[in-house]
Biotite code that builds the C-alpha atoms (Angstrom):
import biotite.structure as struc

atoms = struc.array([
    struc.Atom([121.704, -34.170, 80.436], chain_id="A", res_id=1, res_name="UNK", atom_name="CA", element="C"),
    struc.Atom([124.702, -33.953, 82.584], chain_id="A", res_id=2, res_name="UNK", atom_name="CA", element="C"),
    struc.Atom([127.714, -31.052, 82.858], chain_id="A", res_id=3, res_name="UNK", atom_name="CA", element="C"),
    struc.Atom([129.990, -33.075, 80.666], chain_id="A", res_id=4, res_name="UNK", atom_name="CA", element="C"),
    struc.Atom([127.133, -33.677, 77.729], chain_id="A", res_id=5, res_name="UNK", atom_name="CA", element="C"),
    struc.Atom([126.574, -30.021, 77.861], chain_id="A", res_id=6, res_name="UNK", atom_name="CA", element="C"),
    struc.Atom([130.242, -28.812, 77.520], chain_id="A", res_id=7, res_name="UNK", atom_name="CA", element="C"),
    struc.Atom([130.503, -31.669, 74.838], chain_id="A", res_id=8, res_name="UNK", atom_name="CA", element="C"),
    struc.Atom([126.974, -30.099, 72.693], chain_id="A", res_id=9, res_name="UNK", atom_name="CA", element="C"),
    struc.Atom([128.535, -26.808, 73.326], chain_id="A", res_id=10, res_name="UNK", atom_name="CA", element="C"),
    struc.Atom([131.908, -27.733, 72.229], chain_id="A", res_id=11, res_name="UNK", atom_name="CA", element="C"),
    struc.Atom([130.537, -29.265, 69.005], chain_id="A", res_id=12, res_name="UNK", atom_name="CA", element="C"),
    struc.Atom([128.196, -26.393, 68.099], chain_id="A", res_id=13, res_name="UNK", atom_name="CA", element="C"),
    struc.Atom([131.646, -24.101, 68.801], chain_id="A", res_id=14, res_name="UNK", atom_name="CA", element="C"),
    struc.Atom([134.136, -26.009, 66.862], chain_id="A", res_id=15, res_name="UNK", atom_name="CA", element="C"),
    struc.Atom([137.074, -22.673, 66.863], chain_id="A", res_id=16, res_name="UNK", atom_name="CA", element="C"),
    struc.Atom([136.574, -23.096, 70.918], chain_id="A", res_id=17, res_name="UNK", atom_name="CA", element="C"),
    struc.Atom([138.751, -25.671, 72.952], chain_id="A", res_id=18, res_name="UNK", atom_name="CA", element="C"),
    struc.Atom([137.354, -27.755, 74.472], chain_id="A", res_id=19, res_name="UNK", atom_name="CA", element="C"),
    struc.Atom([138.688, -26.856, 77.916], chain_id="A", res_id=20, res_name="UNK", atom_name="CA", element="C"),
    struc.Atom([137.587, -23.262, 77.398], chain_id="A", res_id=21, res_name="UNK", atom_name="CA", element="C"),
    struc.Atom([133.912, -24.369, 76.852], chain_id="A", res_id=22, res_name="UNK", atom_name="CA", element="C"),
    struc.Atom([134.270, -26.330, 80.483], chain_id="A", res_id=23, res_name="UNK", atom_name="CA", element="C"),
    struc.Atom([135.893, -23.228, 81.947], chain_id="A", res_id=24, res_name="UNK", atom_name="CA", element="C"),
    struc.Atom([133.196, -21.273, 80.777], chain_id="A", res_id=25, res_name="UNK", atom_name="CA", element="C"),
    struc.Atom([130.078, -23.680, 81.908], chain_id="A", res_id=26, res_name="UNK", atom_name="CA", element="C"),
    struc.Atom([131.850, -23.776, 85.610], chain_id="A", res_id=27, res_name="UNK", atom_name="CA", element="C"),
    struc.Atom([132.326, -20.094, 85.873], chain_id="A", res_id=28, res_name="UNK", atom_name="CA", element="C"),
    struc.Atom([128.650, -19.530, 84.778], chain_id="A", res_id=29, res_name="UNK", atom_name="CA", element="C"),
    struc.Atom([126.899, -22.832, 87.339], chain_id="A", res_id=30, res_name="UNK", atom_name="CA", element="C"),
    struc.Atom([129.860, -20.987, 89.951], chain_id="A", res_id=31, res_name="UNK", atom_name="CA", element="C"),
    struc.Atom([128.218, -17.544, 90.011], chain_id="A", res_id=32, res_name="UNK", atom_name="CA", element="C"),
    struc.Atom([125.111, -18.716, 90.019], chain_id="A", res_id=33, res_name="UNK", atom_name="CA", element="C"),
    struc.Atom([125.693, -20.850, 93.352], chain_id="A", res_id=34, res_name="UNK", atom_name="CA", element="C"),
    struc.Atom([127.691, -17.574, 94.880], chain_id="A", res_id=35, res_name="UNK", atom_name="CA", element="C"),
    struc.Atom([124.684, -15.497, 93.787], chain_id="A", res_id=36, res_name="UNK", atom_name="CA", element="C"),
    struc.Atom([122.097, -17.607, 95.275], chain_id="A", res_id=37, res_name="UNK", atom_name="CA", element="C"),
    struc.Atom([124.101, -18.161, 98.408], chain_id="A", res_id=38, res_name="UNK", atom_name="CA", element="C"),
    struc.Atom([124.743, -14.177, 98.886], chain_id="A", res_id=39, res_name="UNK", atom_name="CA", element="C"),
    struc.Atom([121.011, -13.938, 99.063], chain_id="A", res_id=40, res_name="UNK", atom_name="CA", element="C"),
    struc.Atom([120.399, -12.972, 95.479], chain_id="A", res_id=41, res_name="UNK", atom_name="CA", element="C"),
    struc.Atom([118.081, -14.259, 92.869], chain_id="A", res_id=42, res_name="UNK", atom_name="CA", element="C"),
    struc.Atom([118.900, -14.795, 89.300], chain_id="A", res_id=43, res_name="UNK", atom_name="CA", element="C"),
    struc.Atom([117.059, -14.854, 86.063], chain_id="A", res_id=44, res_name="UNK", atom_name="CA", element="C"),
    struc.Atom([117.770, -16.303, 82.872], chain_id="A", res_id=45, res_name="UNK", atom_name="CA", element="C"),
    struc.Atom([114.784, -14.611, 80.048], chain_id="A", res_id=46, res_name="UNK", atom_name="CA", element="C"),
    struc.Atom([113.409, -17.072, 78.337], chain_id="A", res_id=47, res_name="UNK", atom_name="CA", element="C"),
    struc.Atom([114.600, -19.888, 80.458], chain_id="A", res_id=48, res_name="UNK", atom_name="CA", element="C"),
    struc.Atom([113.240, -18.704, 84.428], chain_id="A", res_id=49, res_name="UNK", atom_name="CA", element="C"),
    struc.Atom([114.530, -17.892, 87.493], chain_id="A", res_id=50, res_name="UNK", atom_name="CA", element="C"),
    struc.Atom([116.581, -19.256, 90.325], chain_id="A", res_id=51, res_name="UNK", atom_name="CA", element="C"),
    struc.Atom([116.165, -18.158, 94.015], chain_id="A", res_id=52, res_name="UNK", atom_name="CA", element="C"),
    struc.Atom([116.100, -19.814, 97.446], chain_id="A", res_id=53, res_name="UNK", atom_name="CA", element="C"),
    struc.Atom([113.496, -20.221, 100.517], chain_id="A", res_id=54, res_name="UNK", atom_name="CA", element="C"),
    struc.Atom([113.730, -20.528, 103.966], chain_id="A", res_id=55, res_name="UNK", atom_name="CA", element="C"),
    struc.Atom([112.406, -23.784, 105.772], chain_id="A", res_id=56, res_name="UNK", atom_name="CA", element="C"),
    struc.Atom([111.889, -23.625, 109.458], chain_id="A", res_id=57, res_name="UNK", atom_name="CA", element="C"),
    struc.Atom([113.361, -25.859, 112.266], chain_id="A", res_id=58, res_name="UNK", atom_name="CA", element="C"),
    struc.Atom([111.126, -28.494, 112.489], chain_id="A", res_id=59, res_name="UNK", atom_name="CA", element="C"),
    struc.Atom([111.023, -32.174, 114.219], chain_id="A", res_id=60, res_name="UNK", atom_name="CA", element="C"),
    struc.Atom([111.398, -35.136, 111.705], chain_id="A", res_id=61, res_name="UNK", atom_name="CA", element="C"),
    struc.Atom([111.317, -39.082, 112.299], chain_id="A", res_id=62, res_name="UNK", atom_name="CA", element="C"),
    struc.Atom([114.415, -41.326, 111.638], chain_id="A", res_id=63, res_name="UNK", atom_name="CA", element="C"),
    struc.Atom([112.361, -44.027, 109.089], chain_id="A", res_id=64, res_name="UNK", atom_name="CA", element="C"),
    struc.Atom([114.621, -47.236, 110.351], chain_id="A", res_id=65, res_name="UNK", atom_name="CA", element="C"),
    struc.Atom([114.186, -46.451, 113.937], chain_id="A", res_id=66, res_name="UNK", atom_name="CA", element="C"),
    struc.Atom([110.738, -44.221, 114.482], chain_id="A", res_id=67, res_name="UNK", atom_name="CA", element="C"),
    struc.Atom([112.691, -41.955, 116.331], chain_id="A", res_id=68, res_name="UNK", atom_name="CA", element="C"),
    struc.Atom([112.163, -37.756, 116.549], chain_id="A", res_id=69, res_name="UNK", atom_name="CA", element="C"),
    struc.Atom([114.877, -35.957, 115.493], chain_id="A", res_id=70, res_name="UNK", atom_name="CA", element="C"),
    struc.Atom([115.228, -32.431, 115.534], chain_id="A", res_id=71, res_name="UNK", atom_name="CA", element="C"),
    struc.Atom([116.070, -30.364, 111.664], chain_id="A", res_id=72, res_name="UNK", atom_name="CA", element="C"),
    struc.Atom([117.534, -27.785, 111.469], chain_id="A", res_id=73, res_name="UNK", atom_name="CA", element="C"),
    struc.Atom([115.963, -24.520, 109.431], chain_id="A", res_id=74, res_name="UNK", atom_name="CA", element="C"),
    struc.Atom([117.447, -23.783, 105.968], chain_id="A", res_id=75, res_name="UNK", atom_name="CA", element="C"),
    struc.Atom([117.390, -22.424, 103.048], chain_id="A", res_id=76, res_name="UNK", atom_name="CA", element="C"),
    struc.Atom([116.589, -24.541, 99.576], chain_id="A", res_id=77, res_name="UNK", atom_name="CA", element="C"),
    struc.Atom([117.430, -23.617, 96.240], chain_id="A", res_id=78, res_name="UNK", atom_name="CA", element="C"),
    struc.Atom([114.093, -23.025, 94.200], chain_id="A", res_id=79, res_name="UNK", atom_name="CA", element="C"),
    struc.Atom([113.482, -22.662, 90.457], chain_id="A", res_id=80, res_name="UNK", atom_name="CA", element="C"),
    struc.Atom([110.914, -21.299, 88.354], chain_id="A", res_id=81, res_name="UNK", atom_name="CA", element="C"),
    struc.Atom([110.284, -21.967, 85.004], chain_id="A", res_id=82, res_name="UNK", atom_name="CA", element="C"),
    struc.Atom([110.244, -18.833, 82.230], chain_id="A", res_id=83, res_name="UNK", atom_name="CA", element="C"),
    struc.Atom([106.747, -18.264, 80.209], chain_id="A", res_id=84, res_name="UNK", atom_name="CA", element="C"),
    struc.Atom([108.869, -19.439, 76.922], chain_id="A", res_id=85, res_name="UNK", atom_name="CA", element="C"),
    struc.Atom([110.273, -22.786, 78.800], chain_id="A", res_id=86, res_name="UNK", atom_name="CA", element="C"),
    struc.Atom([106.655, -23.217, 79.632], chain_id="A", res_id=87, res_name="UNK", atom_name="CA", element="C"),
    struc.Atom([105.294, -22.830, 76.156], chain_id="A", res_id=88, res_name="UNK", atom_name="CA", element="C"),
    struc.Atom([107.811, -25.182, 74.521], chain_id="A", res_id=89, res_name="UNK", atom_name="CA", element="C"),
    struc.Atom([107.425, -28.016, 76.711], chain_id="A", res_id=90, res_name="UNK", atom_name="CA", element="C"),
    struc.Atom([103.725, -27.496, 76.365], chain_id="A", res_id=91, res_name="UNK", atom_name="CA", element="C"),
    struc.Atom([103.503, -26.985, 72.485], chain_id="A", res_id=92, res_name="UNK", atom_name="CA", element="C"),
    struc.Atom([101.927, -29.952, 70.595], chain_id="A", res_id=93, res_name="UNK", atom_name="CA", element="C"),
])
């Protein structure tokens, strides 16, 4: 599923909302969750699991086309884990 196909569900499921409200509201909630995570901060959703990031050190990588070492950079990666009821529903048979 993709941002629009969400707005669009929610839209449907919210038929006295506009259309361009649900979008408003989808960015503003995806936007504090990127300032949150960026600030440092970890966020949970219950039910659903919980977003946080991790550092990666500096490190020397290879160039595939040429074989050559090239220096990366450290950073930090977004990381997600899964809630206990996400877990159970994709699991339930």
């Amino acid at each position: 599923m993709i941002k629009s196909e969400l707005v669009q569900k929610l839209a449907e499921k919210n038929p006295g909302l506009q259309h361009k409200v649900v979008e408003r509201v989808v960015t503003t909630i995806f936007n504090e969750i990127v300032e949150a995570l960026a600030s440092g901060k970890r966020v949970e959703l219950r039910g659903f699991g919980a977003f946080s990031t991790r550092g990666r050190m500096a490190r020397t990588g290879r160039n595939p086309r040429t074989g050559e070492s090239v220096a990366v950079d450290a950073k930090r990666v977004p990381y997600f884990k899964a809630g206990k009821e996400l877990r159970e529903r994709l699991n339930k048979e």
